[in-house]
C-alpha positions as CSV (number, residue, x, y, z in Angstrom):
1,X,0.0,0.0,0.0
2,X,1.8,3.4,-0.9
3,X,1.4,6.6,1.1
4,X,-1.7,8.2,-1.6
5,X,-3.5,5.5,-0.7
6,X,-2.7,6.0,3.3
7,X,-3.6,9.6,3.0
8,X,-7.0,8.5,1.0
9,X,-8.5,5.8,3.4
10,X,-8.0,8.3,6.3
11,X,-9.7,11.0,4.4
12,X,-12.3,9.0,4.0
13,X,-12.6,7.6,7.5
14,X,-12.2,11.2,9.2
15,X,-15.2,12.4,6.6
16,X,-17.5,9.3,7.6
17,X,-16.4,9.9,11.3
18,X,-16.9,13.4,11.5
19,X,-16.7,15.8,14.6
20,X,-17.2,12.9,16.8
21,X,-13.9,11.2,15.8
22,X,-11.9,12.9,18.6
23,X,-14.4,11.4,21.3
24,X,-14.7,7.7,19.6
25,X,-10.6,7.9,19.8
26,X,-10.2,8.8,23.3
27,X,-12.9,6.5,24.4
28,X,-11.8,3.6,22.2
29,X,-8.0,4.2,23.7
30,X,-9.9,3.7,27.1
31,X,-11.8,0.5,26.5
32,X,-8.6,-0.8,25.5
33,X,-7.8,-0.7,28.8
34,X,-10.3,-1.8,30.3
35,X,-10.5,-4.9,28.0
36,X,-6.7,-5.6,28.8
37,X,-7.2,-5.2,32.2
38,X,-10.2,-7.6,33.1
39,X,-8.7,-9.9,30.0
40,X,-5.4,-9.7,32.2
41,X,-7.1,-10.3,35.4
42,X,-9.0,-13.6,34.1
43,X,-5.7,-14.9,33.0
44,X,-3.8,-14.4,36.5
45,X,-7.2,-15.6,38.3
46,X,-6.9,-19.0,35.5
47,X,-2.6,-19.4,36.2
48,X,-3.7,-19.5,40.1
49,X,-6.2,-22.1,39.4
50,X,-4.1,-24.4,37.0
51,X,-1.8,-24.3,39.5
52,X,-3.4,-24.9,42.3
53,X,-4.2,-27.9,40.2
54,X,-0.9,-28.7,39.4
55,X,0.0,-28.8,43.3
56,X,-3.0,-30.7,44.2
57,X,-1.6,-33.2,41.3
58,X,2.0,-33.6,42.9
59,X,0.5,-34.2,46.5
60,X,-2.2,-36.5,45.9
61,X,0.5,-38.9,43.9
62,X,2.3,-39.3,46.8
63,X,-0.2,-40.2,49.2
64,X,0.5,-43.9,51.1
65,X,-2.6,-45.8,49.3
66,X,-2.4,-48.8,51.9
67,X,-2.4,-46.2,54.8
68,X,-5.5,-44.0,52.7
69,X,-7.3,-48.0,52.6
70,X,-7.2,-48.8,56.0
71,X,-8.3,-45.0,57.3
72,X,-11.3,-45.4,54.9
73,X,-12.2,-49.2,55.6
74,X,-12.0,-48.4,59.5
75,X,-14.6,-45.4,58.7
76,X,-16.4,-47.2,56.5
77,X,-17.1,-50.0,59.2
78,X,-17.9,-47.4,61.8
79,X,-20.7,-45.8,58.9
80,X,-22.0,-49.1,57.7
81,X,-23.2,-49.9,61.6
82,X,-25.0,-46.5,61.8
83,X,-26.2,-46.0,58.8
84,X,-26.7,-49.4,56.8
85,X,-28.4,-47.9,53.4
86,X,-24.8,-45.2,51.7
87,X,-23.2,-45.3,48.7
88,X,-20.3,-46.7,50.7
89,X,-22.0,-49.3,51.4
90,X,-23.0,-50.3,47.9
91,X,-19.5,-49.6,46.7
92,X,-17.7,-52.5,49.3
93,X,-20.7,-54.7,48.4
94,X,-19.8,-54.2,44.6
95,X,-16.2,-53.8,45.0
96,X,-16.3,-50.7,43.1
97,X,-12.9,-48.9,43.6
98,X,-11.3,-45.8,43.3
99,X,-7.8,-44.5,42.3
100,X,-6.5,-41.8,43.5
101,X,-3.7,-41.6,41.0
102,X,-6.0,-41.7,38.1
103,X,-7.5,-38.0,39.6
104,X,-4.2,-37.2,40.1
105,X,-3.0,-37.2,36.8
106,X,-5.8,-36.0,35.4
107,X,-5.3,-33.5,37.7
108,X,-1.6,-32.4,37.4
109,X,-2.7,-33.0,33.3
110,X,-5.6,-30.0,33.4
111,X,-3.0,-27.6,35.1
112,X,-0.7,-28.0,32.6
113,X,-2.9,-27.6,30.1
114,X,-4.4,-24.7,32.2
115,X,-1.1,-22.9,32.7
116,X,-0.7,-22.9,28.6
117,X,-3.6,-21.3,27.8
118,X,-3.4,-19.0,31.2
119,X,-0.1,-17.6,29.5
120,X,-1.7,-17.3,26.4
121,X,-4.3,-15.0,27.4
122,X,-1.9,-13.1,29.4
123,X,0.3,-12.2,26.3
124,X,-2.3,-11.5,24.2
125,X,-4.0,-8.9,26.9
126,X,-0.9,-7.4,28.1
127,X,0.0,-6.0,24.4
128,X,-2.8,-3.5,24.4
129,X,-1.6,-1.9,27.6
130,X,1.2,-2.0,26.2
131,X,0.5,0.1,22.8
132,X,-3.1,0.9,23.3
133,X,-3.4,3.8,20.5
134,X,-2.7,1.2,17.8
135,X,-5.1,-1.1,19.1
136,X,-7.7,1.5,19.2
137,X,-6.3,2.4,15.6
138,X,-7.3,-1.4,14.6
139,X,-11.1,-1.2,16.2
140,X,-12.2,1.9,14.9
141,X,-10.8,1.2,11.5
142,X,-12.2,-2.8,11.9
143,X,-15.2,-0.4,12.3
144,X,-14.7,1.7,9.7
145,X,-13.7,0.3,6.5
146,X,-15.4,-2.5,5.1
């Protein structure tokens, strides 16, 4: 694109703004902001959550299953005498089991995963605070032009 061509498209977009076009800058350098901002904010509140999950991953691995076992078969023989009809119940009589290592993979797994796209949306919202005025450049001219 050469420089007549430059000059041209903003003619045209400062006649099809008009006098408002000073107002729909400043406000549209704003917003960019404020979409950086709460777009940065949901990123930091989703790292803290993938790694909270990533923690919760690494300790649950290591728990002693034979010593997890016996603390939950002593319960469940202390629930099964006072209350004969739970889901605990139904489990030992079916020998349904549960790993714990299975939820925490899957957990460890999910922060990972979490902790890409947490950085993902971080980079993309921290540019705009970084160079808002081109960023409001690209919405009102997205808005603009056809």
């Amino acid at each position: 694109m050469n420089p007549e061509d430059i000059g041209r498209i903003l003619d045209e977009i400062g006649e099809r703004i008009g006098p408002a076009g000073e107002y729909a800058w400043t406000i549209t350098v704003k917003q960019v902001f404020i979409d950086s901002g709460v777009g940065l904010v949901i990123g930091a509140v989703l790292l803290l959550l993938s790694i909270a999950l990533i923690v919760f991953g690494l300790r649950s691995g290591n728990v002693d299953a034979e010593e997890v076992a016996r603390i939950l078969d002593a319960k469940a023989k202390e629930e099964s005498q006072l209350y004969p009809h739970t889901w605990q119940n139904y489990f030992d009589a079916n020998n349904v089991t549960f790993e714990s290592a299975g939820t925490a993979l899957a957990a460890f797994l999910v922060g990972i995963c979490g902790v890409v796209v947490a950085l993902i949306v971080l980079a993309f919202n921290a540019t705009p605070i970084l160079n808002p005025e081109y960023h409001a450049m690209i919405r009102l001219l997205d808005r603009v032009l056809p």
